[in-house]
C-alpha positions in Angstrom: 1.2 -30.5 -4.1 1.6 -28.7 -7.0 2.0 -25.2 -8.0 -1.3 -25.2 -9.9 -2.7 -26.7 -6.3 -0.8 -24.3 -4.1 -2.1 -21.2 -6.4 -5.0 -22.5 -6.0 -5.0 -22.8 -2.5 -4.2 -19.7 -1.8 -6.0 -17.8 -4.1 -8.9 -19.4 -2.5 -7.8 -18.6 1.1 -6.9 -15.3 0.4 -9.6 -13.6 -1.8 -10.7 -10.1 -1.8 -13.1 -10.5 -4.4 -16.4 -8.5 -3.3 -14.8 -7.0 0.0 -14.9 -3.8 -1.0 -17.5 -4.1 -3.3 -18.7 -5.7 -6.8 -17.7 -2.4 -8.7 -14.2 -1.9 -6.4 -10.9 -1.5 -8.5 -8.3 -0.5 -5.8 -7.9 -3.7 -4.5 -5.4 -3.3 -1.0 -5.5 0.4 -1.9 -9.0 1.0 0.1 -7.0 0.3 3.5 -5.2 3.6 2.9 -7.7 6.1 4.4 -7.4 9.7 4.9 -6.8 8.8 8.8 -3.8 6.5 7.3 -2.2 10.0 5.9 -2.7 11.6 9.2 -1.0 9.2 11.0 1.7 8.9 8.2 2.3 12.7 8.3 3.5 12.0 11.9 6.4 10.6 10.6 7.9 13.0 9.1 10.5 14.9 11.4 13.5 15.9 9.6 11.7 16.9 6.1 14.2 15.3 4.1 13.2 13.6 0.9 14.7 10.5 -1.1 13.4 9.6 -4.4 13.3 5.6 -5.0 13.3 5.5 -8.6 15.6 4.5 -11.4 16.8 7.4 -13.3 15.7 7.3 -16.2 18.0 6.4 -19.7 18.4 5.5 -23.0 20.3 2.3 -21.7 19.2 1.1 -18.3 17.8 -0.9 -17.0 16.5 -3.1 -19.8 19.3 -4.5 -21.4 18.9 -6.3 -25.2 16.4 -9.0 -25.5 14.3 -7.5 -22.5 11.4 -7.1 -24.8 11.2 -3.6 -23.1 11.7 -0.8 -24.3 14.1 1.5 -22.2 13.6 5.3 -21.9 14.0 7.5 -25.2 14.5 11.0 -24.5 14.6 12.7 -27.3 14.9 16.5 -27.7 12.0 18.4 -30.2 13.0 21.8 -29.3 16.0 22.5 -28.1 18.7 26.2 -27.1 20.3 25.9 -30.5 17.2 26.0 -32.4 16.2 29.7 -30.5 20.2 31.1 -30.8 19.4 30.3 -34.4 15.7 31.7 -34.4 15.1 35.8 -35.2 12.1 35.2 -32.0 12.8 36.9 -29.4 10.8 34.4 -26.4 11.8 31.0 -27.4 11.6 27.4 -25.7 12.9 23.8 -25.1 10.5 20.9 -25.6 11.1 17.0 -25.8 9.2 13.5 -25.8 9.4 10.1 -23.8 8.9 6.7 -25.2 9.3 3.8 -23.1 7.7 0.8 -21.9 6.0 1.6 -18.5 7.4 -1.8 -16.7 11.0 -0.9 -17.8 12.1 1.1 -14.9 10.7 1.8 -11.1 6.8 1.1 -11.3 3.8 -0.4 -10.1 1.9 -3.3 -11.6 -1.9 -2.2 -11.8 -4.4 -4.5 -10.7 -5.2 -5.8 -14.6 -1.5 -6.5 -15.4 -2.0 -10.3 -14.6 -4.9 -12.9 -15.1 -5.4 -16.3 -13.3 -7.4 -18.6 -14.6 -8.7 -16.2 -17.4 -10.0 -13.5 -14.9 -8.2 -10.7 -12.8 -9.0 -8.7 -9.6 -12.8 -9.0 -8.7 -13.9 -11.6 -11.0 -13.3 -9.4 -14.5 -12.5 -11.3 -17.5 -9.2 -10.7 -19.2 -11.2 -10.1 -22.0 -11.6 -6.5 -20.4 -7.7 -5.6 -21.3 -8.0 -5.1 -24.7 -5.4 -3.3 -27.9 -6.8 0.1 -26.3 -6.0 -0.8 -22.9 -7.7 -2.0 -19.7 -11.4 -1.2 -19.1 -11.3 -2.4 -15.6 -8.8 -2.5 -12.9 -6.3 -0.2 -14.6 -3.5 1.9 -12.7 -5.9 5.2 -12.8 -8.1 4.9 -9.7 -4.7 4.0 -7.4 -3.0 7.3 -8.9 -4.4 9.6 -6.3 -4.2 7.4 -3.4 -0.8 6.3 -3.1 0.0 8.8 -0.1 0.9 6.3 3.3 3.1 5.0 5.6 6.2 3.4 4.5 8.0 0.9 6.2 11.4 -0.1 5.4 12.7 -3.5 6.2 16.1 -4.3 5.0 16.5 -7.6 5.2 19.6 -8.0 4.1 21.2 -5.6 6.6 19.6 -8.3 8.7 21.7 -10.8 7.5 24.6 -8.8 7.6 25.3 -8.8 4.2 25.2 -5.9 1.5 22.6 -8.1 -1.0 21.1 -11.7 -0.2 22.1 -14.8 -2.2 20.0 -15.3 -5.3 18.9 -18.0 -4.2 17.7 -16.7 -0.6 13.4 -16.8 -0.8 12.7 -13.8 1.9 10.4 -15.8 4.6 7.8 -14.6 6.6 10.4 -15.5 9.6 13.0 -13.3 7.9 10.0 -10.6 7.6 9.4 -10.8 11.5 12.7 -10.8 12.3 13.8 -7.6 10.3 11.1 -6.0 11.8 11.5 -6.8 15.3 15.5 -6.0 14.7 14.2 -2.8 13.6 11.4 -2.0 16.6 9.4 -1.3 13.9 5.4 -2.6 13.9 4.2 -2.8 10.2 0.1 -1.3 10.2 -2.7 -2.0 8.0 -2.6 0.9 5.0 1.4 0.5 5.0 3.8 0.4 2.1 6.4 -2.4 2.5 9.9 -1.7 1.4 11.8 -5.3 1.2 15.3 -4.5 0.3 16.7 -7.3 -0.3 20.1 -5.5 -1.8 19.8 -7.3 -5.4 19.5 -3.7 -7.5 22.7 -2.6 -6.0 24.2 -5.5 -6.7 23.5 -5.4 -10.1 24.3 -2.6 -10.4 27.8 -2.7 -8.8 28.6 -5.4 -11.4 26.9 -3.8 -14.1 25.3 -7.2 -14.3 22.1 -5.7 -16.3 21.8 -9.1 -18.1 20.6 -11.1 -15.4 18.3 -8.2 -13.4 15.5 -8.7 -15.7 13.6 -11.3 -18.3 15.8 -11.6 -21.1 14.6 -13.7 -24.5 11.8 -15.5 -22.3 14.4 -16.4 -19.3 13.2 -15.0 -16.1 16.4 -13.6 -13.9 17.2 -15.7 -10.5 16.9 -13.3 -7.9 16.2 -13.1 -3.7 12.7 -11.8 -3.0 9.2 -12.9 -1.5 8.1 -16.0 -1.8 4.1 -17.1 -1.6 3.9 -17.8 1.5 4.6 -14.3 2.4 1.3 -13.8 0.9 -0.9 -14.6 3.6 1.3 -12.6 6.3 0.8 -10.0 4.4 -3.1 -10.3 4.0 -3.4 -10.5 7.9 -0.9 -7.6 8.4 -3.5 -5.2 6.2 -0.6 -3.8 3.7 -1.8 -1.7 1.1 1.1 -3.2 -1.4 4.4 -4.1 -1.1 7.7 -3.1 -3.4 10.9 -4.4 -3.7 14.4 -3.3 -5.3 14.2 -6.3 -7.6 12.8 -7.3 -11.1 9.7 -9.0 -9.7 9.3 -8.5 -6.2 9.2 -12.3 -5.8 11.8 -14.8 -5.3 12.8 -16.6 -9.1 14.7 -19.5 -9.0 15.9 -22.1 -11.5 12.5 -24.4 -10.7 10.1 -21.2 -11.2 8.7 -22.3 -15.0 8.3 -19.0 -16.1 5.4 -18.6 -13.5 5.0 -16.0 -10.8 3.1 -17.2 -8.2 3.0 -13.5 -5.9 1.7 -11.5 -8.5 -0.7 -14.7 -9.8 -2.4 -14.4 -6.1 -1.4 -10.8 -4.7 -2.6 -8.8 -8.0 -5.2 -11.0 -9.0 -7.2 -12.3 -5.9 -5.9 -10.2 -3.1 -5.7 -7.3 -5.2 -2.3 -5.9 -3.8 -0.6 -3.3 -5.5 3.2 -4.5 -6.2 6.2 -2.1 -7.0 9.1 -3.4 -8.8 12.5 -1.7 -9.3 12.6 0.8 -6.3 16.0 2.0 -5.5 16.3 1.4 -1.7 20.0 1.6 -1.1 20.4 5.4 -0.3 16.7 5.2 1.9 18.3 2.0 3.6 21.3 3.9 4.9 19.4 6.8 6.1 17.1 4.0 7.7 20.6 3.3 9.5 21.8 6.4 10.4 18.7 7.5 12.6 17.5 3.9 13.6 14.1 5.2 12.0 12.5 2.9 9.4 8.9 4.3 8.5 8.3 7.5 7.0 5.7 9.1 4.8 5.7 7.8 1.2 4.2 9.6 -2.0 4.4 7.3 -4.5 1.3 7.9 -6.6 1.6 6.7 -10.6 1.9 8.5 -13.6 -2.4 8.1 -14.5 -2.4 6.4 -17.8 -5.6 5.8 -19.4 -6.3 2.1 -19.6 -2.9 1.2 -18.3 -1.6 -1.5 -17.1 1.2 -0.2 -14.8 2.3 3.1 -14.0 5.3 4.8 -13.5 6.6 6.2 -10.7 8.6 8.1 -8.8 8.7 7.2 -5.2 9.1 9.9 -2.8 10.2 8.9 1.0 9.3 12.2 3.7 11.6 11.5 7.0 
């Protein structure tokens, strides 16, 4: 078979087109219900927080030849300017440019087409120089409020970050999971860690963590036939602490199979880039591995991702 066949397939088997809806733009997102919060808020029992995103620099993560842009802070008004003013109230102010797929994000639902059409049967047409008409990261910013579920699969394998070449399995899914006690619900968040940001950044390795002059990175993560295990299981989206949440390897062609079927005929949310490291450990300490997540986007008119910065409530 090939990949154009097995794309196929399962973008066929596992279509969401018109299940919520003709008019729908949330994709995965509807199974996250204000019942879904109440029983996430139940998780919460120490109150402590851990953000999951990048911090964000001039220099990181995107290194030369990215093709994205990194974040530019850059300072407008600043202490010096007031000491030297004859005002007596005075203020700091500043600007940020960057790309919004540089550092910890989610991929809206009109970030990738198939076939000439994303989620629910809109032509690509629909993304145009002023951004996406349909299916952009907008309607999702409100509703990202859920369970979380954390499964570290490379703790699993006892090792601090999986072989690049290692494609997380379903088997590897099931296993973490039941190693865990933990039971993944529909309207969850999955957390893959699969170890690869730490070990990037470890090495300072930032050359091969993301695309670089049209060569994708090798990296552990999903592969496709994860997707329909996670179409029964009912996630709301899934996020991993790697460039693309899916496995790349040296065969992949420059095409991403996950994000080809999950955005664009499932219409699940993916997060790329989330730090899990520090979340994974605390995951450890208490042997508790879901937890309330607020991890709503930065609501960008006609974009195509959004920001974000991940919030996990234990």
């Amino acid at each position: 078979m090939t990949l154009d066949e097995r794309i196929d397939g399962l973008a066929r088997k596992l279509s969401n087109w018109g299940r919520w809806g003709p008019e729908d733009q949330l994709g995965t997102v509807n199974l996250i219900t204000p019942e879904k919060r109440l029983q996430a808020a139940a998780c919460v029992k120490s109150g402590t927080v851990l953000s999951l995103a990048l911090e964000l620099r001039p220099d990181l993560p995107q290194p030369p030849g990215s093709g994205r842009l990194n974040p530019q802070h850059v300072m407008t008004e600043t202490g010096s300017d007031a000491a030297a003013g004859s005002s007596v109230g005075a203020y700091s102010d500043d600007v940020l440019a960057m790309s919004v797929h540089a550092a910890t994000h989610w991929d809206a639902l009109s970030h990738v087409f198939h076939r000439g059409l994303m989620y629910n049967d809109r032509p690509c047409t629909d993304v145009t120089s002023g951004g996406a008409r349909a299916n952009s990261i907008v309607p999702v910013a409100d509703r990202l409020v859920t369970r979380g579920v954390l499964a570290d699969v490379a703790r699993r394998h006892g090792v601090e970050a999986l072989a690049r070449d290692h494609e997380v399995t379903v088997a590897d899914l099931e296993a973490t999971l039941d190693a865990q006690r933990t039971e993944l619900l529909p309207g969850d968040l999955l957390l893959v860690r699969t170890g690869q940001f730490g070990r990037i950044s470890e090495a300072g390795d930032w050359v091969n963590f993301t695309e670089v002059h049209g060569r994708l990175p090798l990296e552990p993560g999903i592969g496709a036939d994860c997707l329909p295990w996670l179409h029964e299981m009912g996630v709301a989206g899934i996020a991993c602490d790697n460039w693309a949440v899916e496995h790349l390897h040296a065969d992949s062609g420059g095409r991403l199979p996950v994000h080809e079927v999950g955005i664009v005929h499932m219409g699940l949310l993916l997060g790329e880039m989330f730090q899990l490291d520090a979340l994974a450990a605390a995951c450890a300490d208490d042997d508790r591995y879901d937890f309330l997540l607020a991890a709503g986007p930065l609501p960008v008119r006609g974009g195509v991702g959004g920001a974000v910065n991940p919030l996990a409530i234990r």
